[in-house]
MARDOTI-600936 format. One line per 2 residues: number of its first residue (from 1); their letters; for each residue x, y, z of N, C-alpha, C, O, CB. Coordinates in Angstrom, 2 decimals, always signed. Glycine has a CB too. Example, Ala and Ser with C-alpha at 12.3 -4.5 7.8 and 13.67 -1.06 7.14 Angstrom:
// residues 2
1> as> +13.19/-5.69/+7.80/+12.30/-4.50/+7.80/+13.20/-3.30/+7.80/+14.24/-3.32/+8.46/+11.31/-4.47/+9.05  +12.85/-2.25/+7.08/+13.67/-1.06/+7.14/+12.90/+0.03/+7.87/+13.41/+1.14/+8.04/+14.08/-0.60/+5.72
//
This chain:
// residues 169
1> xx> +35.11/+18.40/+1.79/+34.21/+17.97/+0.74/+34.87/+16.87/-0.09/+34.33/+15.89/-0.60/+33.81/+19.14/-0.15  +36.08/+17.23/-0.12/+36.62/+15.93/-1.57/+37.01/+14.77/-0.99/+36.94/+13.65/-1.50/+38.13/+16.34/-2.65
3> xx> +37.65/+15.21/+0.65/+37.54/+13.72/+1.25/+36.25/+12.96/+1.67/+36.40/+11.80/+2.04/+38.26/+13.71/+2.45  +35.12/+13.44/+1.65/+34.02/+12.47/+1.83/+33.70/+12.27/+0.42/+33.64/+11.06/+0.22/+32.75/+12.97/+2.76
5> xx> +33.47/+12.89/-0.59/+32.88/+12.48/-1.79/+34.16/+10.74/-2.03/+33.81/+9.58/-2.19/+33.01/+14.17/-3.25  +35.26/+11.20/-1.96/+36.47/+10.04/-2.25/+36.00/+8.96/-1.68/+35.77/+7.95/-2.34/+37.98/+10.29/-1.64
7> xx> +35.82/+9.03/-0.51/+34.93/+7.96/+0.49/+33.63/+7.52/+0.21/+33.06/+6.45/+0.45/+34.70/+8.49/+1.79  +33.27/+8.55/-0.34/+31.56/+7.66/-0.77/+31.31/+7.14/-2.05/+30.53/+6.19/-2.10/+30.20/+8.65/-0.72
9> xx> +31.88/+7.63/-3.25/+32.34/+7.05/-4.28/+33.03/+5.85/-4.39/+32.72/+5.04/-5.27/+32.91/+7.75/-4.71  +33.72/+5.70/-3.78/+34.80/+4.94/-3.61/+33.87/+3.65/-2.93/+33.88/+2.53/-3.45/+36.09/+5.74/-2.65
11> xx> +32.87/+4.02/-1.41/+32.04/+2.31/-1.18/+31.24/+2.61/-1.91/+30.28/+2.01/-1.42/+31.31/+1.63/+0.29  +30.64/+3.38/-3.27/+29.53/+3.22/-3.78/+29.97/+2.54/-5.26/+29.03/+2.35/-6.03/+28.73/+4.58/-3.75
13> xx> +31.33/+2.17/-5.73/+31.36/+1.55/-6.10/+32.12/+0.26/-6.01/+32.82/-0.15/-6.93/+31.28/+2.07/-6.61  +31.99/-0.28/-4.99/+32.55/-1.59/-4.10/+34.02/-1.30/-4.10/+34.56/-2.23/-4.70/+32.23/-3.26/-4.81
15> xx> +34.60/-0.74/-3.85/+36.56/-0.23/-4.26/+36.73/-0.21/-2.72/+36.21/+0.66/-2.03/+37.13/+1.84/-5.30  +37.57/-1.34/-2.19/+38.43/-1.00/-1.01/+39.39/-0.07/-1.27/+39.80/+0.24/-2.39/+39.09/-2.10/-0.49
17> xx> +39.86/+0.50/+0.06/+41.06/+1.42/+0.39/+42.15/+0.73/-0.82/+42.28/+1.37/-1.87/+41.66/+1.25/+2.30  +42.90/-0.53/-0.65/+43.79/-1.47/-0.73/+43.51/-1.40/-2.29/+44.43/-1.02/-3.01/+43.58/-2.86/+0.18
19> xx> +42.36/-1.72/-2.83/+42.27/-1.89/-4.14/+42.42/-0.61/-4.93/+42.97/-0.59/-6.03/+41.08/-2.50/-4.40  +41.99/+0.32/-4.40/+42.10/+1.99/-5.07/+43.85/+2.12/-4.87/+44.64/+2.36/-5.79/+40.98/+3.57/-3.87
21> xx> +44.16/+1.91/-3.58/+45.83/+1.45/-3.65/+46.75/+1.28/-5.03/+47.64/+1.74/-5.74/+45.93/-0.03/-3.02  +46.01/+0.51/-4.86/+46.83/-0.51/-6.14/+46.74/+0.07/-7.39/+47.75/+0.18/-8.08/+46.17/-2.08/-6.42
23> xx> +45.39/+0.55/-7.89/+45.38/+1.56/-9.36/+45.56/+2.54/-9.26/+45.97/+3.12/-10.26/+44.38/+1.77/-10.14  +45.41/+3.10/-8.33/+46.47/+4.21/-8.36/+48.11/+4.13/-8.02/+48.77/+5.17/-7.91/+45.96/+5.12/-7.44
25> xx> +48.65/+2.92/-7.88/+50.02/+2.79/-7.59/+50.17/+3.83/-6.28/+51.32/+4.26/-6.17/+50.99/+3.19/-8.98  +49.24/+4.31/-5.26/+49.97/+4.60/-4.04/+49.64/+3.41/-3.03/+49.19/+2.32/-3.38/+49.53/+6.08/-3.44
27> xx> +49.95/+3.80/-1.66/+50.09/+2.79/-0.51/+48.43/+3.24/+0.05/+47.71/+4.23/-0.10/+51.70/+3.12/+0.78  +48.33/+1.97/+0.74/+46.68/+2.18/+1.33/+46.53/+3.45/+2.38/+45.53/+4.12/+2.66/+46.14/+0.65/+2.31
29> xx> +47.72/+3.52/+2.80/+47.55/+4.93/+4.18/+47.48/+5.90/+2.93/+46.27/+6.05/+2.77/+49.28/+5.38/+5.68  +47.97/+6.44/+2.23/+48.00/+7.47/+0.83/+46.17/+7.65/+1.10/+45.76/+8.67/+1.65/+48.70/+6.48/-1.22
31> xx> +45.22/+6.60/+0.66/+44.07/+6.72/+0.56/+43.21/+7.10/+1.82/+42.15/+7.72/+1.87/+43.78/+5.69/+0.02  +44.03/+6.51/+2.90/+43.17/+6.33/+3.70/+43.21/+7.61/+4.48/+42.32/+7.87/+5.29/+43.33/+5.11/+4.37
33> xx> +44.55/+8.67/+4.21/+44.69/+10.18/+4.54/+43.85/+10.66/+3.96/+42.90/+11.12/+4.58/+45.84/+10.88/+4.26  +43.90/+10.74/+2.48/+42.91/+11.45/+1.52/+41.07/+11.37/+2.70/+40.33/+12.32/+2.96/+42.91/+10.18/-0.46
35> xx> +40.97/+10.41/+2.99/+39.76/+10.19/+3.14/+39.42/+10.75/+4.81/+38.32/+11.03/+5.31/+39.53/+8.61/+2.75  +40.86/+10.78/+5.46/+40.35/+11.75/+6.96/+41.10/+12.77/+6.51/+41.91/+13.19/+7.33/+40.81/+11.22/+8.79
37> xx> +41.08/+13.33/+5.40/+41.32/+15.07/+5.14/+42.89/+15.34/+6.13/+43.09/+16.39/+6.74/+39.56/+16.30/+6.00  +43.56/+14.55/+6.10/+44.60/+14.69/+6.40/+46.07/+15.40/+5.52/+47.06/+16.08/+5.78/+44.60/+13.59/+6.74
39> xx> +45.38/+14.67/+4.30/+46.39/+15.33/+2.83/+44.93/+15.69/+1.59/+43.73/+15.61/+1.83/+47.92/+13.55/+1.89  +45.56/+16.05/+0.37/+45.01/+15.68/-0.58/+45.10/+15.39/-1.53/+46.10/+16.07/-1.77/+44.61/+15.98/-0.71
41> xx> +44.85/+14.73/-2.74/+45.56/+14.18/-3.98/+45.98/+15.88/-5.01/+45.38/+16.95/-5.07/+44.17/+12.83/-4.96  +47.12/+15.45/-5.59/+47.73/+16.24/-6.42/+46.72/+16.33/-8.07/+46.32/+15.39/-8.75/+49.34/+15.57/-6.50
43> xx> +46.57/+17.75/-8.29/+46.22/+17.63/-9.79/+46.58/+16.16/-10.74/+45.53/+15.68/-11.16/+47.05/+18.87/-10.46  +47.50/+15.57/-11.04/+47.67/+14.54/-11.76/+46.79/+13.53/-10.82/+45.93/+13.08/-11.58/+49.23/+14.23/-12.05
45> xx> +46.60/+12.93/-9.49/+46.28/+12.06/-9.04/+44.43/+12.57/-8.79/+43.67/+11.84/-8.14/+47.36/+11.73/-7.87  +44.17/+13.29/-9.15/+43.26/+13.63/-9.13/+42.42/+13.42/-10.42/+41.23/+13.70/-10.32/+43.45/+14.63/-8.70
47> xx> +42.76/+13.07/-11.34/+42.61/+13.05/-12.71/+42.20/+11.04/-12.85/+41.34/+10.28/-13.28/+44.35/+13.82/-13.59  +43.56/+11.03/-12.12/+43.49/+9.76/-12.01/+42.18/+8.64/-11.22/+41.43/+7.71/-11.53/+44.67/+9.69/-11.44
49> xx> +42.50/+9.39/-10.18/+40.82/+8.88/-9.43/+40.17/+9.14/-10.26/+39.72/+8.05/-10.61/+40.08/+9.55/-8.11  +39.48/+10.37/-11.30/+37.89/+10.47/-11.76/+38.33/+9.15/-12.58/+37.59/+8.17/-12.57/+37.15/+12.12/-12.79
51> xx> +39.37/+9.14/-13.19/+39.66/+7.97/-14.37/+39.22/+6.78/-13.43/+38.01/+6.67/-13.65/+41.54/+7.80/-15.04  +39.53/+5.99/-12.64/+38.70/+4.55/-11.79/+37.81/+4.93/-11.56/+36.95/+4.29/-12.17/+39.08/+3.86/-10.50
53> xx> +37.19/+6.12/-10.65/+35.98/+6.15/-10.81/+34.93/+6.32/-11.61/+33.81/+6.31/-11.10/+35.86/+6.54/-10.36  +35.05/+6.48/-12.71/+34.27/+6.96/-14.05/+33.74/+7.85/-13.66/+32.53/+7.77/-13.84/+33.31/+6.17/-14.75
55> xx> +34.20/+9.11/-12.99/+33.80/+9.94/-12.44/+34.52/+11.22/-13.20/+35.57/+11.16/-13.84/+33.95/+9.67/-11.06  +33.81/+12.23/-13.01/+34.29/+13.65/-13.32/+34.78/+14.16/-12.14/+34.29/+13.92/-11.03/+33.24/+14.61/-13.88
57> xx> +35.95/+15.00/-12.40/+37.08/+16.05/-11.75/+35.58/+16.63/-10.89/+35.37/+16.27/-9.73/+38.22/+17.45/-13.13  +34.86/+17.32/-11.46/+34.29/+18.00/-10.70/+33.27/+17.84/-9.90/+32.64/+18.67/-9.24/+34.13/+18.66/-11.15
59> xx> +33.14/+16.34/-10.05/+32.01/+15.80/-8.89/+33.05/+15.13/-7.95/+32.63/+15.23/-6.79/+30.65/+14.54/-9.50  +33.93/+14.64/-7.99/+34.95/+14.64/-7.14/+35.64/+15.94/-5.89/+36.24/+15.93/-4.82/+35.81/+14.33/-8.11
61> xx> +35.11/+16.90/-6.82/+35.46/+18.19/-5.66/+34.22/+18.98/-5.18/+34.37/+20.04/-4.59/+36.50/+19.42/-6.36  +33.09/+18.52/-5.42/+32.11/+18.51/-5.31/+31.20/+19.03/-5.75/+30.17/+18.65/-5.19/+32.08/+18.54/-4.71
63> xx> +31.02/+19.86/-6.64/+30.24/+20.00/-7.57/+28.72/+19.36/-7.82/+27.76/+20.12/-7.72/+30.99/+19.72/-8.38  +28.58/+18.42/-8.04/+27.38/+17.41/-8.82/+27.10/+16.69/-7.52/+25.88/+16.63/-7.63/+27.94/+16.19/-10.31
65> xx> +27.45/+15.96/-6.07/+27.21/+15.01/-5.45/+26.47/+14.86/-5.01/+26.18/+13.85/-4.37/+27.66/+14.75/-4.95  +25.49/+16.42/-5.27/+23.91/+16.16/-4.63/+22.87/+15.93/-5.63/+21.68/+15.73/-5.36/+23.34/+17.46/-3.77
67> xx> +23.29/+15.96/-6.59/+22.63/+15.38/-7.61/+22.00/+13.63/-7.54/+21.00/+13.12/-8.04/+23.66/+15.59/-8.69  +22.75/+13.22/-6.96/+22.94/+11.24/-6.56/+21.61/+11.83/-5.88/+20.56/+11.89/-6.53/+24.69/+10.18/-5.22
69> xx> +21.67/+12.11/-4.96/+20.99/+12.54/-3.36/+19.22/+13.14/-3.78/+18.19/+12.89/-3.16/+22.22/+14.28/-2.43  +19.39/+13.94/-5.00/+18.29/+14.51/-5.51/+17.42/+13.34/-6.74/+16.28/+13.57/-7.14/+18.89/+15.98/-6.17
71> xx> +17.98/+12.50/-7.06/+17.67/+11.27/-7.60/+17.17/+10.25/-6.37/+16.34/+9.34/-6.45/+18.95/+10.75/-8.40  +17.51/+10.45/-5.86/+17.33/+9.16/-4.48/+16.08/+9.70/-4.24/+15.14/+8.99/-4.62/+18.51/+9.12/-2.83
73> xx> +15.79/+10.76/-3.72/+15.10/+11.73/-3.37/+13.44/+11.67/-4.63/+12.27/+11.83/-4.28/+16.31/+13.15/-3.45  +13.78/+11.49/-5.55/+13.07/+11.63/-6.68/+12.41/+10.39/-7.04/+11.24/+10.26/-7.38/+13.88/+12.10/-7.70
75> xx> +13.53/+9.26/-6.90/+12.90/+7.49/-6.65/+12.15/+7.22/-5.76/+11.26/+6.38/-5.90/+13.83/+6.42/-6.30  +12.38/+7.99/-4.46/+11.82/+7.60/-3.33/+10.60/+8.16/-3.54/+9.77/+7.31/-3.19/+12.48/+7.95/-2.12
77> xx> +10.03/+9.17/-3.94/+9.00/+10.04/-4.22/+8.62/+9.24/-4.89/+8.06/+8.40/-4.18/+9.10/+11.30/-4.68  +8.55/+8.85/-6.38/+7.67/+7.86/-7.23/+7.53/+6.55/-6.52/+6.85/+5.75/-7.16/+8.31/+7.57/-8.69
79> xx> +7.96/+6.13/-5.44/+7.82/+4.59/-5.39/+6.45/+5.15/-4.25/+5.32/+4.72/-4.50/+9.52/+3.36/-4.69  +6.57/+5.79/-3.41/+5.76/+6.63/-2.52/+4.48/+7.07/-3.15/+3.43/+7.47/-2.65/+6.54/+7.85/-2.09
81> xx> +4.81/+6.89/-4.27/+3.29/+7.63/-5.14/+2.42/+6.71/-5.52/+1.19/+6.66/-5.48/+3.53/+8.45/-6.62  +3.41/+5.85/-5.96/+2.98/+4.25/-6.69/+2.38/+3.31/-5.30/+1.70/+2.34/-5.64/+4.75/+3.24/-7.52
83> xx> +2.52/+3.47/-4.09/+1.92/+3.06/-3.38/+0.89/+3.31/-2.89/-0.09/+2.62/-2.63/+2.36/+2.94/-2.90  +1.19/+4.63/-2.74/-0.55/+5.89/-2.72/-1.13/+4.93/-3.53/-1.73/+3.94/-3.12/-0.63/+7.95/-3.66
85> xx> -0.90/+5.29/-4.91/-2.04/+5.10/-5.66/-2.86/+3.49/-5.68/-4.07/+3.37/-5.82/-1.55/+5.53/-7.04  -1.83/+2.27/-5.51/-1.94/+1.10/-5.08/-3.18/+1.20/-3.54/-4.01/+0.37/-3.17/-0.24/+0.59/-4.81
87> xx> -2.97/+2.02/-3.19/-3.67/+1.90/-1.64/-4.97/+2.25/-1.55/-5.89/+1.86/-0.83/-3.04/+2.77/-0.56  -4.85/+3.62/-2.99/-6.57/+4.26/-3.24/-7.20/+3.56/-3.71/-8.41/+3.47/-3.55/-6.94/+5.37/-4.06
89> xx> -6.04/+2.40/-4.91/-7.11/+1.95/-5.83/-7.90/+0.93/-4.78/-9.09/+0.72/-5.05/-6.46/+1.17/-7.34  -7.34/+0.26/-3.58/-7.73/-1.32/-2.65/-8.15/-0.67/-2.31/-7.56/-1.48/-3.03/-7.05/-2.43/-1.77
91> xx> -8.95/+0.56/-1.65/-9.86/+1.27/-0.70/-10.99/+1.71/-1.75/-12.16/+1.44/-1.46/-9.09/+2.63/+0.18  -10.80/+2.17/-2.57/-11.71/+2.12/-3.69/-12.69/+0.82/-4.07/-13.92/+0.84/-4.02/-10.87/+2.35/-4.79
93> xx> -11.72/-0.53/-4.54/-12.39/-1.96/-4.47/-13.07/-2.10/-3.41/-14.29/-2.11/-3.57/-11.52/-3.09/-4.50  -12.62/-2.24/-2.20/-13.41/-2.62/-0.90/-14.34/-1.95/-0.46/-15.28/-2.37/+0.22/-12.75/-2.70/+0.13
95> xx> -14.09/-0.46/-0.96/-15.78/+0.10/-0.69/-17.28/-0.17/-1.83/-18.49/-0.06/-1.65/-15.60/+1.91/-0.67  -16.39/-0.58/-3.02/-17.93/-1.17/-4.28/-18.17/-2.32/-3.92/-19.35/-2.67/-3.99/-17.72/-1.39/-6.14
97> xx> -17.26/-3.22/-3.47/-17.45/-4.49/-2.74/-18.78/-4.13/-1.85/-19.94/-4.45/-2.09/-16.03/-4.93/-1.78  -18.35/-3.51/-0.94/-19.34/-2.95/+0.40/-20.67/-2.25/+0.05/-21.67/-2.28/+0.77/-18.53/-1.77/+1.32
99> xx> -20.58/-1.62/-1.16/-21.80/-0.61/-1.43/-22.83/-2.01/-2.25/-24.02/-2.19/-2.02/-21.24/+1.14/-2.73  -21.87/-2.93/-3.32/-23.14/-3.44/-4.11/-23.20/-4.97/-2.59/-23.98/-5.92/-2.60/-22.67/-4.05/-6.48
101> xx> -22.67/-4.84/-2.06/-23.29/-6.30/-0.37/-24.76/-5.81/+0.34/-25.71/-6.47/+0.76/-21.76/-6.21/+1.63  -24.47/-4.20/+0.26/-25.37/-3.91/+0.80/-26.57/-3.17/+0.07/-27.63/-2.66/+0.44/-24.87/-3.38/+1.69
103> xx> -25.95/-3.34/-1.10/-27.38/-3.58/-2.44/-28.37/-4.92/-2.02/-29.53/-5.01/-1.62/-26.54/-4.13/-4.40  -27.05/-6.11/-2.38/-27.74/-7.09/-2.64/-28.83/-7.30/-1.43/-29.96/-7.68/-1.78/-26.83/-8.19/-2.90
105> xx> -28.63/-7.12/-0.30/-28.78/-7.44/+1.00/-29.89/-6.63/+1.32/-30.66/-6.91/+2.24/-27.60/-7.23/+1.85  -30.05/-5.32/+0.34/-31.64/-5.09/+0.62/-32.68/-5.47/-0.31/-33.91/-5.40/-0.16/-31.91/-3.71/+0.79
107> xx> -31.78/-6.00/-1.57/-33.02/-6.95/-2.31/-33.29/-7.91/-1.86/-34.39/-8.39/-2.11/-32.92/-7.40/-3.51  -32.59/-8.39/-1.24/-33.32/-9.78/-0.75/-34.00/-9.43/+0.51/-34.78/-10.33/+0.82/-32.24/-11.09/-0.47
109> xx> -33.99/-8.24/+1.54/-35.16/-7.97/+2.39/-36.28/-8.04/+1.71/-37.24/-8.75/+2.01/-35.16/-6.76/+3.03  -36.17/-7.04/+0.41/-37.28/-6.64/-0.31/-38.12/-8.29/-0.25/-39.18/-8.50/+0.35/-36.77/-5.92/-2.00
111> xx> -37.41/-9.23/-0.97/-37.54/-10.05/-1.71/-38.50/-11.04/-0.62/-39.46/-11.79/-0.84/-36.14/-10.48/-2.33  -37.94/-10.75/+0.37/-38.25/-11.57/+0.92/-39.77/-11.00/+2.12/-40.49/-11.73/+2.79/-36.84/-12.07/+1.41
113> xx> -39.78/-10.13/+2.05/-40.91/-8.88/+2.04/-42.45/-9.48/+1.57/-43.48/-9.85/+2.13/-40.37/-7.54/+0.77  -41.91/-9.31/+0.08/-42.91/-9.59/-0.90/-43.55/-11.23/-0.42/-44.72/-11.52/-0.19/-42.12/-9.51/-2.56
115> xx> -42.16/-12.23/-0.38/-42.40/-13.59/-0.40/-44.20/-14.00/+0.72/-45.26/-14.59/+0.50/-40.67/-14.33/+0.36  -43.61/-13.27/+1.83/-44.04/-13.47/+3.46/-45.27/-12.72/+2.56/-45.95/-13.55/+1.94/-43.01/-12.59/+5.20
117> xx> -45.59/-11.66/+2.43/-47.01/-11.15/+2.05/-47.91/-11.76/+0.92/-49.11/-12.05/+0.91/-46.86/-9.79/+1.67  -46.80/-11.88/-0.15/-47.87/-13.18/-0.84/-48.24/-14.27/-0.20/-49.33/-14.67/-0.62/-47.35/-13.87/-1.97
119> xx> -47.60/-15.22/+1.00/-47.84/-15.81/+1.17/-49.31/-16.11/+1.99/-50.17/-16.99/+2.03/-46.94/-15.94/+1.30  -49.03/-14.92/+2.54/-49.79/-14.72/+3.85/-50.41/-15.69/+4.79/-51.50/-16.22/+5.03/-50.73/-14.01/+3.59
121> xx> -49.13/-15.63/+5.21/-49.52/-17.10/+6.38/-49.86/-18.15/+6.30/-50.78/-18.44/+7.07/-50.35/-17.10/+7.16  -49.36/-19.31/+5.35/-50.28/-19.98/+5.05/-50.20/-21.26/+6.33/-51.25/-21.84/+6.58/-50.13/-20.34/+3.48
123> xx> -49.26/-21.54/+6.90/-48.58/-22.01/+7.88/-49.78/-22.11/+8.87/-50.08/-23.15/+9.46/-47.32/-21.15/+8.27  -50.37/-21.01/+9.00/-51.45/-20.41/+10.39/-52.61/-21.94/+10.05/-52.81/-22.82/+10.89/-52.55/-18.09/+10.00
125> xx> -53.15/-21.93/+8.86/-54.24/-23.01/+8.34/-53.85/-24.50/+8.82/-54.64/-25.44/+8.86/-54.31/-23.00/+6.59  -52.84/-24.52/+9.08/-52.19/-26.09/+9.46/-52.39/-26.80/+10.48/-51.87/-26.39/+11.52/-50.93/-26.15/+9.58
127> xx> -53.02/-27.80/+10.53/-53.34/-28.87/+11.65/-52.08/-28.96/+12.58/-51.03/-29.54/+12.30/-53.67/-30.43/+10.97  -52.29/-28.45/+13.44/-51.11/-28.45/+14.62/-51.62/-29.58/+15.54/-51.28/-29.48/+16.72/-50.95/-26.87/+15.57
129> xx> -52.26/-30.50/+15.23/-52.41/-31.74/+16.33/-51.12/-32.79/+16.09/-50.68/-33.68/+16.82/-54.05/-32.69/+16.05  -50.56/-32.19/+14.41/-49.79/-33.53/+13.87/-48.41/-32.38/+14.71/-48.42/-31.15/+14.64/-49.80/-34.11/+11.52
131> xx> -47.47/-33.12/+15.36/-46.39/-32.95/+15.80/-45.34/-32.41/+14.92/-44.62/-31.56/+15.44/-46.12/-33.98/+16.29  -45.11/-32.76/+13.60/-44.56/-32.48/+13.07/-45.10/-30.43/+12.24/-44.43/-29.41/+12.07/-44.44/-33.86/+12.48
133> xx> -45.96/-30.64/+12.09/-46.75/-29.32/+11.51/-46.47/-28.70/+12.87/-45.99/-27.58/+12.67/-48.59/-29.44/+10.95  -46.57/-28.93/+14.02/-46.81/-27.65/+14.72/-45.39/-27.25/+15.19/-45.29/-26.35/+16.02/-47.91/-27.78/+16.00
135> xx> -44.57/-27.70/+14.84/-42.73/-27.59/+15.15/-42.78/-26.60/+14.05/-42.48/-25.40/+14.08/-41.41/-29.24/+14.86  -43.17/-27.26/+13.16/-42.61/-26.43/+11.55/-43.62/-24.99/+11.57/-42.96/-23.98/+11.32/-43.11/-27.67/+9.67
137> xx> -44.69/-24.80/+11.76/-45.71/-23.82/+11.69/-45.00/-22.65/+13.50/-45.07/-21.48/+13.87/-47.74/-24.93/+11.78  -44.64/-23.44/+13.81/-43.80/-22.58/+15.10/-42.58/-21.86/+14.26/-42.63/-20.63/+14.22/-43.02/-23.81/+16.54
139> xx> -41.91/-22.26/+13.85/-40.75/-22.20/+13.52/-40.63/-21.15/+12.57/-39.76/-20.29/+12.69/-40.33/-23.35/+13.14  -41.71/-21.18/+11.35/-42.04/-20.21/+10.32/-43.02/-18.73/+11.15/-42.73/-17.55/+10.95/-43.05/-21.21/+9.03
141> xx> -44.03/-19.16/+11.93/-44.02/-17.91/+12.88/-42.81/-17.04/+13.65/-42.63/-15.83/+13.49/-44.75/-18.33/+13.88  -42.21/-17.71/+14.32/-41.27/-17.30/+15.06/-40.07/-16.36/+14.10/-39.47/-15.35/+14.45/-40.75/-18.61/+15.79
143> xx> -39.98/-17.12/+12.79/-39.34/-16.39/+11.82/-39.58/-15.38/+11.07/-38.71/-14.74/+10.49/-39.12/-16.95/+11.20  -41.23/-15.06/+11.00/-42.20/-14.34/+10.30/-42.21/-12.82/+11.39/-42.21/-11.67/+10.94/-43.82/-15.37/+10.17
145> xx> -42.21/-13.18/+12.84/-42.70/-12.34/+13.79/-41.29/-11.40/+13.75/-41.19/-10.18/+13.90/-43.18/-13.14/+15.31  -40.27/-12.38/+13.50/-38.96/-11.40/+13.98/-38.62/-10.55/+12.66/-38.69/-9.32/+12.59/-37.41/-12.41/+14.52
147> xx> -38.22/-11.46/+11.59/-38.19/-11.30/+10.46/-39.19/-9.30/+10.24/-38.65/-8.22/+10.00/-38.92/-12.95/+9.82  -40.75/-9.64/+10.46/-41.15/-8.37/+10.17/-41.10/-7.25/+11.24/-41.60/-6.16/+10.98/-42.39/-8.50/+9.71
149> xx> -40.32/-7.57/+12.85/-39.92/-6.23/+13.31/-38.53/-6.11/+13.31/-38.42/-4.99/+13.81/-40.42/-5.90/+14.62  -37.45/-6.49/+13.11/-36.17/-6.31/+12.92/-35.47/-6.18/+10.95/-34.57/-5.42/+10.58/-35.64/-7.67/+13.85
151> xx> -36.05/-6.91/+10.28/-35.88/-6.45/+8.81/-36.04/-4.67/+8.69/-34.99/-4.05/+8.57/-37.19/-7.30/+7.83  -37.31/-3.90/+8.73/-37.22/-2.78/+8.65/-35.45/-1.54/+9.62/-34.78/-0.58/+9.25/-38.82/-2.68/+9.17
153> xx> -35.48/-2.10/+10.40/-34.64/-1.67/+11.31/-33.30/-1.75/+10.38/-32.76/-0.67/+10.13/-34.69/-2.56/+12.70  -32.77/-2.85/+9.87/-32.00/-3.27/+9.47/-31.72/-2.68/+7.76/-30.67/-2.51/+7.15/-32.28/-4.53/+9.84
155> xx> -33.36/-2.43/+7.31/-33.35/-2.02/+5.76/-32.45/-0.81/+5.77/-31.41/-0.60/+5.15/-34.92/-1.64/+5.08  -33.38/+0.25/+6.98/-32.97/+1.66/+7.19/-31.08/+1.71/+7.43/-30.42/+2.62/+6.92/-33.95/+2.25/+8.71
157> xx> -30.54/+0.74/+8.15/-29.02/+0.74/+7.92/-28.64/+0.47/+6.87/-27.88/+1.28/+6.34/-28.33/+0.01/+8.60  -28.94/-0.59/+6.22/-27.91/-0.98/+4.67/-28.35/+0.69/+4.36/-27.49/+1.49/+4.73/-28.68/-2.68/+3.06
159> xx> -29.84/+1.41/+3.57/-30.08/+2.59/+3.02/-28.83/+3.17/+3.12/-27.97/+3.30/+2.24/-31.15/+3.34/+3.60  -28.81/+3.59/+4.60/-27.66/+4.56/+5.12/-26.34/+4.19/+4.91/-25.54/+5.13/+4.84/-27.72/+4.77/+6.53
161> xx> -25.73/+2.66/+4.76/-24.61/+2.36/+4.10/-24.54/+2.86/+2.77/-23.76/+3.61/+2.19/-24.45/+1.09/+4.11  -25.31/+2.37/+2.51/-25.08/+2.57/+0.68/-24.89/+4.05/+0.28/-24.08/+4.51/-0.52/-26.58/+2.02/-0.32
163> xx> -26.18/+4.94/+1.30/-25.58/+6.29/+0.85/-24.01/+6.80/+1.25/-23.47/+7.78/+0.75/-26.55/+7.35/+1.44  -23.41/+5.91/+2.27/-22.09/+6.77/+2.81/-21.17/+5.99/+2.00/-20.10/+6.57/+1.80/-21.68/+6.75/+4.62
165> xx> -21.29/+4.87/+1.49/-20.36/+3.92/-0.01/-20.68/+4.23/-0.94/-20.47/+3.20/-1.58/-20.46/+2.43/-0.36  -21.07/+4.93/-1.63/-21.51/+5.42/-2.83/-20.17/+6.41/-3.65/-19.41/+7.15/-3.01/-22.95/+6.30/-2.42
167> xx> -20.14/+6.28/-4.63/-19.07/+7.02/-5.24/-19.32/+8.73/-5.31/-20.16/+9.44/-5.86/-18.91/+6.38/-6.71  -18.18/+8.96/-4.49/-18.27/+10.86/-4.31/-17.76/+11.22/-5.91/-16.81/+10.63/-6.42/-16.79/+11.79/-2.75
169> x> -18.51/+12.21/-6.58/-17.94/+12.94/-7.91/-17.59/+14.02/-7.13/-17.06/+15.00/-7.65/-18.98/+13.30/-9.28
//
C-alpha cells in the first residue's frame, strides 16, 4: 500500500524519482526501492515525504487514498449529469420545433382548403382557345385535383404527429 500511494502521489504531483532524491537528501535507487516495496522509509523519513508532499502521514500509509478516487468518481458523475440534462433539454427543443411545423403545416392545409372552395373554380370559366389560359387553367386543375385527394391523407398524418409531439405531463 505505501509503496504505490508513494508512487502515485509522487506522479500526481509532477516529482521525479531524482527530484524527491534530492529533498529528501537520499539517492534515486532509495526512492525507487520504496516504490517496488523492496524497503521502506523510516518513521523520520516518513514525516518527511508527507512534508514535500503536502500530504498527511496517514494518507501516505493509506488511509484517505480512496478518497481522491471517490471525488473522481463524484466529478465524473456530475459532468455525466450535466450532459444528460444538456441532451433532454436538445430533444425537448427539437420535438416543439417538430410539434408547432406540424401545426403550422396543417394551417396552411386548412388555409388553403378554404382558399380552393371559396374560389370555386374559377379557372374552369376561362377561354381555353387562348394558349396561354389553357396551360395556366391546366396547371391550377391538375393542382386542385391532387391537392384535394392527397391533402386529406396528409392532414390525418401531421394530426397524428402532433398528437405523438405533444408535451407528456
Amino acid at each position: 500500500m505505501l509503496k504505490e500511494n508513494i508512487k502515485q502521489i509522487r506522479k500526481a504531483k509532477g516529482i521525479s524519482q531524482e527530484e524527491l532524491a534530492i529533498k529528501l537528501n537520499v539517492v534515486r535507487q532509495t526512492i525507487s526501492k520504496w516504490e517496488q516495496g523492496l524497503s521502506v522509509p523510516d518513521s523520520e523519513m516518513l514525516v518527511k515525504l508527507s512534508e514535500v508532499f503536502e500530504t498527511p502521514v496517514s494518507t501516505l500509509l493509506g488511509e484517505n487514498i480512496s478518497e481522491s478516487k471517490e471525488d473522481d468518481l463524484k466529478t465524473l458523475s456530475e459532468k455525466l449529469e450535466r450532459i444528460n440534462l444538456q441532451l433532454l433539454q436538445r430533444k425537448n427543443t427539437r420535438r416543439k420545433i417538430i410539434h408547432w411545423l406540424l401545426i403550422s403545416l396543417c394551417v396552411i392545409i386548412i388555409i388553403i382548403f378554404i382558399t380552393l372552395f371559396l374560389l370555386k373554380s374559377l379557372y374552369l370559366d376561362w377561354d381555353y382557345s387562348n394558349p396561354e389560359n389553357a396551360v395556366l387553367g391546366v396547371a391550377f386543375h391538375s393542382f386542385e385535383w391532387l391537392f384535394i385527394r392527397i391533402a386529406p391523407i396528409i392532414f390525418i398524418i401531421l394530426i397524428v404527429g402532433i398528437i405523438l409531439t405533444r408535451k407528456k405531463i
